[in-house]
C-alpha positions, -999 to +999 in steps of 0.1 A: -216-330+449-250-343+446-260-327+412-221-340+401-229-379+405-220-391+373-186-372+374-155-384+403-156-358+429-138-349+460-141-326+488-115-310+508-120-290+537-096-259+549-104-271+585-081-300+578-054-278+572-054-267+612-018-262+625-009-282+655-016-254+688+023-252+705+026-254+744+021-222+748-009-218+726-023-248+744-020-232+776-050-207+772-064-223+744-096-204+746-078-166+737-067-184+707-078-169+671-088-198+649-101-177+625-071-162+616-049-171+578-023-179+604-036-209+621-037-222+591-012-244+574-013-231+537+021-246+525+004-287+535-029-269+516-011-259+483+013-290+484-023-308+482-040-295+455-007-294+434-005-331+437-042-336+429-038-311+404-011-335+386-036-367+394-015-376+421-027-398+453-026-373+486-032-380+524-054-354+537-046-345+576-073-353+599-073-325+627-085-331+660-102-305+680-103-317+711-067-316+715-061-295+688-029-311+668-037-331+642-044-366+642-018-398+638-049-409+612-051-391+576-077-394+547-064-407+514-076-391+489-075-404+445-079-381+422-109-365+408-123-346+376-133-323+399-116-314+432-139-285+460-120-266+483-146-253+512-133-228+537-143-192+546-103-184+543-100-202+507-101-169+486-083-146+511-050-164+508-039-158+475-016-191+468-049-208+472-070-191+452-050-190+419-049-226+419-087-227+413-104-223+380-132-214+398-141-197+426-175-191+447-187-171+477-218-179+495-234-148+512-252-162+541-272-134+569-252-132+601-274-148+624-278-174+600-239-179+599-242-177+642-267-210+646-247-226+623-218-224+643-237-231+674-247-258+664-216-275+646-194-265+676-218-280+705-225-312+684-192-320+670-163-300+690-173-303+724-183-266+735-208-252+748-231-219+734-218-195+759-182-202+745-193-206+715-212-172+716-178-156+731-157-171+702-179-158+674-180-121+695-144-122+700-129-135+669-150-149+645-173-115+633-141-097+634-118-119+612-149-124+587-151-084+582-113-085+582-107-112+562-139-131+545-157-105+534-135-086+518-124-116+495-154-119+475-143-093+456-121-125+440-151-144+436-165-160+401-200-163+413-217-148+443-243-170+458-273-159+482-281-182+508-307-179+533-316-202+563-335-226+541-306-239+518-330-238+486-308-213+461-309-249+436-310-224+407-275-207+415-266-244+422-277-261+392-259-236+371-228-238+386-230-285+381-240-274+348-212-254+338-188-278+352-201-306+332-199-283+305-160-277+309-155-313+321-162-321+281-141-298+269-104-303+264-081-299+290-069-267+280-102-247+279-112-257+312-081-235+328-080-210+300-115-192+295-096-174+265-090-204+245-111-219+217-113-248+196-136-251+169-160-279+170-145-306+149-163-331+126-154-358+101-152-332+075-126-309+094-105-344+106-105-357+071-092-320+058-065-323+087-057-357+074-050-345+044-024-318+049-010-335+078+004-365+055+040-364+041+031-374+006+002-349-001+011-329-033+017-285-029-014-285-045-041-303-023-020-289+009-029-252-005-064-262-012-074-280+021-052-259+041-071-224+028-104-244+034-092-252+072-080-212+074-117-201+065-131-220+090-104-204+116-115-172+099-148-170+103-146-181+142-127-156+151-154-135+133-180-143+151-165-131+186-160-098+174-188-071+187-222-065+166-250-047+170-285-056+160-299-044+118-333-043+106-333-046+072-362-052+049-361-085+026-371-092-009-406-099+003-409-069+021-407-084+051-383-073+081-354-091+092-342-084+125-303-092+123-264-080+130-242-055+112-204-065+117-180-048+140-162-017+116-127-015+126-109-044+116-076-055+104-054-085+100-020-088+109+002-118+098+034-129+115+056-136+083+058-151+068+036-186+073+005-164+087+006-147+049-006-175+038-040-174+065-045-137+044-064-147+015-093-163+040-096-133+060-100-109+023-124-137+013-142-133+040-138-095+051-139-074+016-113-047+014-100-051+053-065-037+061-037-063+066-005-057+084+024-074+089+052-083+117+084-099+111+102-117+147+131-134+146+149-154+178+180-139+185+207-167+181+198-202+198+178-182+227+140-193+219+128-172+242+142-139+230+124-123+197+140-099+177+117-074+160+129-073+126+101-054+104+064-039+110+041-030+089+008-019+109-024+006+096-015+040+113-054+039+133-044+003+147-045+015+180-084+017+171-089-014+157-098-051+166-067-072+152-070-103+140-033-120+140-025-147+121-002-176+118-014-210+110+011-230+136+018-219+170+043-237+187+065-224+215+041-194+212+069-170+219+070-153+181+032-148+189+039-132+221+065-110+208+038-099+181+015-093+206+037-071+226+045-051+195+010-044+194-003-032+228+029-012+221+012+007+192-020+011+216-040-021+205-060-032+233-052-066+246-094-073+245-093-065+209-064-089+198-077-123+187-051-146+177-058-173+150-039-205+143-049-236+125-030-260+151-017-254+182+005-270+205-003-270+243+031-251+251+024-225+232-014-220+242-003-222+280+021-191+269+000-166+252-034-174+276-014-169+309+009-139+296-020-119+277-052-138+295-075-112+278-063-122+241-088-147+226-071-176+211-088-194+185-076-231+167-090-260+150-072-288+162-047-291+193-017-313+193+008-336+212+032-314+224+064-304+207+098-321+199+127-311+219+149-312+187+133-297+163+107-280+182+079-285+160+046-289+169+038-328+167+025-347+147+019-316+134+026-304+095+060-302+090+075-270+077+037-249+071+056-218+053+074-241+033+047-264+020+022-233+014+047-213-009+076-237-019+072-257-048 
């Protein structure tokens, strides 16, 4: 929280989240596992972090362990870019951990983990080190082996940490990753699978262009193929290369990258046709294929595979699939599908698109989170009517081919 000063951040703690003890639990209070998933109240937890989650105010639970209920007193809590849920239960319970976008285990010694509690629990809870010592011997080691240690196999990032509190370096990566997805949209800081090319004046005033009403078939074709390069050639450069030497002109040698062999388009017909001549100019003689979906009566969920046209090796191959708008994303889904199908691995599949709408990016990241998607610009939302990404382009296919 230090190294995060210039961002809004708040802490909550799992130890708030304390069920009240009931008579009977109260009346040997000293047999009673707190370090358990059960004496914790995961539903208040959750119900928390949703309504932080959608920047809502929440009142945090104070819990009181001297008489062990919780407390008439709460902690309001605004909310924050950034929102850290401590507790050594966090990433066992699993309703928890899928609500974080990231999540981090700190592997501290035993006895370190023992003087720590000794000394929290005399200084602040009232005990003493015998019961203390009991506690940790009778519950505490075993729910960690039960419970704690085995959920760092959900973990992000695994930090060391040693009786002098001085792993900065783990530390300062981590701040300096969130600051890092703290300036990116909201979109890429949930889905790690999601990219939007760095825009410029050059790429807004392009957008401009083929996003207004009046602009002739003409200058739409031309900017819009100079906007599909760009898509292009990002989704080029996360495909796999291995280093070339090659000797220049001068006779000098060049220590470089020889592109990824295997490749092939496939266009969702029939607007992602027109992202095909980008991809030949920039990818000599590659192999396109095509898929035709249709929804099945007013049902937008349901696609209907009408045609496919794929390279018999696909199965082999990194895919690049095309189509310039994605909207509800549930064509591009039923693409996809087609093509894990035919063997295509989802790692291999990188979907391009030259605007996307947040519905449809939520769709294809959480449904195939190992597809990369790749856009240049990401819009509003769609409209309920027409459901057209807005302010989108209008009618893509139409304005590309018809006259």
């Amino acid at each position: 929280m230090q190294r995060l000063h210039d961002q809004c951040v708040v802490m909550l703690s799992q130890d708030s989240f304390y069920r009240g003890l009931t008579p009977k639990e109260l009346e040997d209070v000293k047999t009673y596992n707190f370090d358990h998933p059960d004496a914790f109240d995961r539903a208040a937890m959750v119900a928390c972090l949703k309504d932080l989650r959608d920047m809502k105010v929440v009142e945090v639970p104070e819990y009181d362990f001297n008489t062990h209920q919780r407390s008439s007193r709460t902690r309001r809590v605004e909310p924050a870019d950034v929102v850290i849920m401590e507790g050594i239960m966090v990433l066992h319970m699993e309703e928890v951990r899928d609500m974080l976008n990231m999540k981090i285990y700190v592997d501290t010694d035993d006895d370190v983990r023992l003087a720590r509690r000794i000394q929290r629990d005399v200084a602040m809870r009232g005990r003493d080190v015998a019961g203390v010592i009991e506690q940790y011997t009778k519950f505490v080691k075993p729910a960690f082996d039960t419970f704690v240690a085995p959920s760092r196999k959900h973990a992000d990032v695994i930090i060391p940490w040693g009786c002098h509190d001085d792993n900065f370096v783990a530390i300062d990566l981590i701040t300096e990753h969130i600051r890092m997805k703290l300036q990116q949209h909201d979109l890429r800081r949930i889905y790690h699978n999601l990219e939007v090319i760095p825009s410029n004046f050059q790429i807004r005033g392009m957008h401009t262009i083929i996003r207004d009403k009046t602009t002739n078939k003409a200058d739409f074709v031309f900017y819009a193929d100079r906007l599909l390069r760009l898509v292009v050639e990002a989704g080029l450069g996360h495909l796999p290369f291995r280093e070339k030497s090659v000797v220049t002109p001068t006779g000098h040698q060049y220590v470089g990258v020889d592109f990824a062999k295997k490749l092939c388009g496939v266009s969702i017909i029939r607007s992602g046709e027109s992202m095909e001549n980008a991809l030949r100019a920039c990818c000599k003689g590659v192999k396109i294929g095509k898929i035709l979906v249709h929804r099945v009566g007013d049902n937008l969920v349901e696609q209907e595979l009408i045609y496919e046209k794929l390279p018999g090796d696909i199965a082999e191959r990194h895919v690049l699939l095309l189509d310039p708008i994605l909207a509800t994303g549930n064509s591009a889904a039923r693409a996809i599908q087609v093509l894990l199908q035919k063997g295509v691995e989802e790692a291999r599949i990188l979907f391009l698109a030259l605007i996307a709408a947040p519905q449809g990016i939520e769709m294809i990241c959480r449904q195939f989170p190992r597809v990369k998607v790749i856009t240049s610009e990401i819009d509003a939302g769609i409209d309920e009517h027409t459901f057209q990404v807005v302010p989108g382009v209008g009618e893509f296919g139409d304005r590309y081919f018809c006259d």
